[in-house]
N, C-alpha and C positions, 0 to 999 in steps of 0.2 A: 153703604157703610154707615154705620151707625156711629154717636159724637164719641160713646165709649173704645171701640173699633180704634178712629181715626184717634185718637190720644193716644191709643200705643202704639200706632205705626207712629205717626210722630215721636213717641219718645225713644221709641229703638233707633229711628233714624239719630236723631238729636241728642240722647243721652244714654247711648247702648243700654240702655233699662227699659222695662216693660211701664215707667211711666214718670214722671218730669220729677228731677230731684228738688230736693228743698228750695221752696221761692219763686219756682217756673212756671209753678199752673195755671195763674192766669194767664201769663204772657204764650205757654203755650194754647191755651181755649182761645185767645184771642186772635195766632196763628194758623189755628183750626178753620176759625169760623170764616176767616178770609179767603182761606180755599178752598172754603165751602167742602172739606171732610174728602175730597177726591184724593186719592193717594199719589198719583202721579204728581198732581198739581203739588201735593207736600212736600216729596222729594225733591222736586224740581228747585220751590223755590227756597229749602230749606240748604240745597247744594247749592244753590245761587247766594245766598246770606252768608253762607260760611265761608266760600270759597268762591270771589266773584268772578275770579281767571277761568273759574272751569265753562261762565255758563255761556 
């Protein structure tokens, strides 16, 4: 998956939009790069940030 790819699984996950609203994109690319663009890994620990009871 490519950086463009993993920013919009990230942003669906994170801001039901196809990509990070006003003010998020670095903080999202920087999210990215952390887990190395693997989409499992996004979800995981973007459900784990959001929501720490669930993980």
């Amino acid at each position: 998956m490519d950086k463009n790819e993993s920013l919009e699984v990230f942003s669906w996950i994170a801001f039901k939009e196809s990509s990070p609203i006003n003010g998020f994109a670095d903080l999202s690319r920087d999210f990215i790069e952390y887990c190395k663009g693997l989409p499992l890994a996004l979800q995981n620990s973007l459900c784990c940030a959001l929501s720490p009871s669930r993980c």
